[in-house]
C-alpha angles and dihedrals in degrees: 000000000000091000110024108202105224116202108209097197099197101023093163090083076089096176092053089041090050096059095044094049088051086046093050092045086045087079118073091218097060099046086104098047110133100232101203102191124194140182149151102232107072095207089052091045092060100040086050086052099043089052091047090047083049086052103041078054100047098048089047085253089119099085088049111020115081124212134206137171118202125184087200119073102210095050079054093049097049123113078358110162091186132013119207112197130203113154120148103190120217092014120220099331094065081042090061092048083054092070103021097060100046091039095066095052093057099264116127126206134180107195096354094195104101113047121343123082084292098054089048090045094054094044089054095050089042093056102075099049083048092049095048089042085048096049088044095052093047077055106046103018125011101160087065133117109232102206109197135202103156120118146282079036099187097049090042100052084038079058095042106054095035095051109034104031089226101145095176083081126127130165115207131198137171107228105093083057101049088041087060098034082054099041090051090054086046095063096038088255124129116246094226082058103054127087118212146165132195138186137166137080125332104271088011115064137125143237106229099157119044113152140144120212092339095317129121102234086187090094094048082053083050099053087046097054088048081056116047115040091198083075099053081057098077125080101235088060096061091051098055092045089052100036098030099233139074118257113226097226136065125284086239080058107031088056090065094058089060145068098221113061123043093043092072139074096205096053091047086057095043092044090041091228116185110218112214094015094150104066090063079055085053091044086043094048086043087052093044090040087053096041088048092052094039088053087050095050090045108044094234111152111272124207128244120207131162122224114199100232124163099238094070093044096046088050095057091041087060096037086048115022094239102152119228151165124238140149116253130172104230137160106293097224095157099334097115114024099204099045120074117286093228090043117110107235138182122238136139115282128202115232120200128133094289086070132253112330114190119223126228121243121188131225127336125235100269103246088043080053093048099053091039089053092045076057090048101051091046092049087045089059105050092047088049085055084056098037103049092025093248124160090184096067098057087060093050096051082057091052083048091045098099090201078055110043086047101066108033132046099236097257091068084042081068105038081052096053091047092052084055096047089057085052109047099033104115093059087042121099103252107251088056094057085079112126105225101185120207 
């Protein structure tokens, strides 16, 4: 594999393209990668080619990478040796609905893209543009890696996997690295000199190793947070101090997963959450995208900055045998013992030229069990609505949903459900478009 060809489903996120494809240039031995970009918004199509053409360029790639843009996703697919993908379905607007609809209902969110009514509603109208990739790829390209950062990540690898029987399949996400990048800063170590390990459930993982030159820094943490009473404002924290051991994900994040925080008006105010917090994200990704394409169409120096994503790394690592580590949510199938089989967990995989090769972790600590088996059922049950064309079951995973459960008697989790249902309809798989009443 001299000149891997590389499918980026979903190109016209242009910023996070951008740093991929100068992570991906970064490495000699991918200069001469095909990047084969697709999308379904021209506009966005063109201003995603002309950034990758800028970075080839600026990296010295442009005399060996080729480029091409394809409005049709299976020209893009063909021959692929790896597919990024990177689709957010419905854009900012479904994004809006996410928090509008519920909203009005009393239930607060803060990202609204993992678990919550936000997180089930994005992975249905996600499915069906999964299920018709997957069945493209078996098609055009079989032997390929689908490297997936869409989300919700666990629900849509569990999809995947269930309904298309794809098993090169691996969903990637960058919050186990800048947890430990930032813990590390936080305790004065640097972070090429720490040793850690994680496990859990994508968004929702734990440090259980976290050691410098054979020495637990979880008591220096400790002795921080006693110190300094900003920290123990911060969710995660909390978290950490109650469960006795660090969550991998943001405190705007990690909030959404629980019962005890968002609920409340007391701990918003102590944890200082911002509700809401994600469509300034979305106001923030629409500004980036326009002064990226402005930049482009008017020749203004752009600026090239890598990223250090898996998906790059885990491409030359394949292309080169280079081994690695990195963390990857895959099918639990015996990963975590104490977590459900058919559960998608998050552990550290070895990368070499034989592919990605998830390592077993053990058991989990039982009350960090207990809260990533309360995400699982919730996830299983949403896949389960997609998979047997069952409407029941989306109101169920809401039920299951403890964010959820916690704010709203379950006549008004229906009504709700039912409110999202007549939003979303048009991107939803026909027999879940079914209104269910109290």
């Amino acid at each position: 594999m001299n000149h891997p060809k590389i499918a980026f489903i979903g190109a016209g996120s242009v910023v996070f393209t951008q740093g991929l494809l100068a992570d991906l240039f970064a490495f000699p031995e991918l200069k001469g990668a095909h990047i084969a970009l697709h999308d379904i918004d021209p506009e966005r199509l063109t201003t995603a080619q002309a950034a990758a053409d800028h970075i080839a360029e600026h990296l010295g790639a442009h005399a060996t990478a080729t480029v091409t843009g394809h409005a049709d996703r299976r020209e893009a697919l063909a021959g692929a040796d790896f597919v990024i993908n990177i689709v957010q379905v419905g854009m900012g607007e479904a994004t809006r609905t996410d928090f509008e609809v519920p909203a009005r209902h009393g239930v607060r969110q803060t990202i609204g893209d993992t678990l919550g009514v936000g997180g089930i509603f994005r992975a249905l109208r996600t499915f069906p543009l999964l299920k018709a990739l997957g069945d493209d790829i078996a098609e055009l390209c079989p032997e390929a890696w689908l490297l997936n950062y869409t989300n919700p990540m666990a629900m849509n690898i569990q999809y995947l996997t269930e309904a298309t029987g794809l098993t090169r399949v691996v969903g990637l996400c960058h919050s186990v690295y800048w947890t430990m990048r930032d813990l590390a800063e936080l305790v004065n170590v640097p972070y090429e000199e720490i040793t850690y390990r994680a496990a859990g459930v994508n968004h929702q993982a734990w440090v259980l190793r976290f050691e410098h030159q054979g020495s637990d820094l979880y008591p220096r943490l400790d002795e921080l947070i006693a110190r300094d009473a900003q920290l123990r404002r911060r969710v995660r924290v909390d978290m950490y101090r109650r469960l006795g051991y660090y969550p991998t994900e943001t405190s705007e994040h990690s909030s959404e997963y629980v019962p005890w925080y968002l609920h409340h008006d007391s701990e918003i105010e102590r944890l200082r959450l911002p509700v809401g917090a994600y469509l300034g994200i979305v106001d923030e990704n629409v500004a980036a995208y326009h002064h990226t394409r402005d930049a482009l169409a008017t020749g203004e120096p752009l600026t090239v900055e890598g990223t250090m994503e898996y998906a790059p790394q885990i491409i030359h690592s394949i292309v080169t045998g280079t081994p690695r580590t990195v963390y990857g949510n895959v099918p639990n199938h015996g990963l975590i013992d104490n977590l459900p089989g058919h559960g998608v967990v998050e552990v550290p995989c070895l990368v070499d030229a034989s592919g990605i090769q998830p390592t077993r972790a053990g058991s989990l600590p039982p009350q960090l069990a207990a809260l990533n088996r309360a995400y699982l059922s919730m996830n299983d049950l949403v896949v389960r609505a997609a998979i047997d064309d069952e409407p029941r079951h989306i109101r169920q995973a809401a039920m299951t949903d403890p964010a959820t459960a916690a704010a709203l008697p379950v006549e008004q989790i229906w009504r709700l459900c039912d409110d999202m249902v007549r939003a979303h309809t048009d991107r939803l798989q026909p027999a879940l478009r079914q209104l269910l009443g109290d």
